[in-house]
C-alpha positions as CSV (number, residue, x, y, z in Angstrom):
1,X,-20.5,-41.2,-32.5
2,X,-17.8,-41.8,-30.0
3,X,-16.8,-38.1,-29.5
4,X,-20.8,-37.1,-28.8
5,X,-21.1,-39.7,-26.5
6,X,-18.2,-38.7,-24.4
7,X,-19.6,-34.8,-24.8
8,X,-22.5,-35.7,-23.4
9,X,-21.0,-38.1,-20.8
10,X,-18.5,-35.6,-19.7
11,X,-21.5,-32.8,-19.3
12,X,-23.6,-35.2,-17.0
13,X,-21.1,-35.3,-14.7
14,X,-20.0,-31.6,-14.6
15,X,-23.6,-31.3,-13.8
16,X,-23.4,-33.8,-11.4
17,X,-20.4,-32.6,-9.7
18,X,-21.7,-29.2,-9.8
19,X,-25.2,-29.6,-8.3
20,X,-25.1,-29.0,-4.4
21,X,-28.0,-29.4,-2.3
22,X,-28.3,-26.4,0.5
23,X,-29.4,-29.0,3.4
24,X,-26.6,-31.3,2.4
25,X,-24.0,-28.7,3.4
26,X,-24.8,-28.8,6.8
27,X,-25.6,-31.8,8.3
28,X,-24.8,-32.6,11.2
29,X,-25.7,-34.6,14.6
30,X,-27.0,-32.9,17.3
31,X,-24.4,-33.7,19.7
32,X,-21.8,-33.0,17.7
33,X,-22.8,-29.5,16.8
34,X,-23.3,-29.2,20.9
35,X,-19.9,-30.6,21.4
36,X,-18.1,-28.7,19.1
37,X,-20.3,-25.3,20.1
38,X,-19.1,-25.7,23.9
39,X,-14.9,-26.8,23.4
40,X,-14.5,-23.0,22.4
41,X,-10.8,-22.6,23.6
42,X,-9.0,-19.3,23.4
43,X,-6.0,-21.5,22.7
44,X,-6.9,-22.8,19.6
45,X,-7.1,-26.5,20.9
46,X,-10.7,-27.5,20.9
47,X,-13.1,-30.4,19.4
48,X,-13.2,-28.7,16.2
49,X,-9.6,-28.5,15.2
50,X,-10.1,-32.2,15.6
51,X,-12.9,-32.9,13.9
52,X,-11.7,-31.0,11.0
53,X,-8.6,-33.2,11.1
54,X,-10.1,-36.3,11.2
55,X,-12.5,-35.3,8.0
56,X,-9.4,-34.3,5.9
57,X,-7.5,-37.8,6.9
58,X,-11.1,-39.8,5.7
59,X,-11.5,-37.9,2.6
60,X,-7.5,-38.2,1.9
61,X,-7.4,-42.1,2.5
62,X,-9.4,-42.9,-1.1
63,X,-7.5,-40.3,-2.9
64,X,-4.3,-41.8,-1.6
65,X,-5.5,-45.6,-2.4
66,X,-6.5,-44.5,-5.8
67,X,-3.5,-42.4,-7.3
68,X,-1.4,-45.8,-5.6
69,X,-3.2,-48.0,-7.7
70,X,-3.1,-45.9,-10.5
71,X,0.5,-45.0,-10.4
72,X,1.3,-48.8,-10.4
73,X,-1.1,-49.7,-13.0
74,X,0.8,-46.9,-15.1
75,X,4.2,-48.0,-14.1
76,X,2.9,-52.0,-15.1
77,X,1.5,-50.3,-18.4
78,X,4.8,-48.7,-19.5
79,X,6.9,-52.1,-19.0
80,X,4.9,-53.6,-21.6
């Protein structure tokens, strides 16, 4: 019973992962869509660049939180 029950589980939440809503994708304000539109730099050095790194240091935060607590959980787990 156990081993359907984690099938089935583990299946939701491919499907879950999986399932992507088109208008989801691109959300985004109106001003910053103008913003990043009009900092167009040859140089390479506009709004976007920065945008794009402050998205990756949000999403990286949790991830980095998570494998912490994780590791030390693990590390706590093996002394016993």
């Amino acid at each position: 019973m156990k081993k359907n029950y984690k099938f089935w589980l583990g299946g939701l939440l491919l499907i879950l992962l999986l399932w992507v809503q088109p208008g989801v994708s691109q959300a985004q304000c109106a001003m910053c869509t103008a913003s990043v539109e009009s900092s167009n730099n040859e140089d390479g050095d506009s709004i976007a660049n920065g945008l794009n790194k402050g998205i990756l240091y949000l999403m990286a935060v949790p991830y980095l939180l998570a494998g912490g607590i994780g590791f030390f959980w693990y590390r706590y787990s093996k002394r016993k």
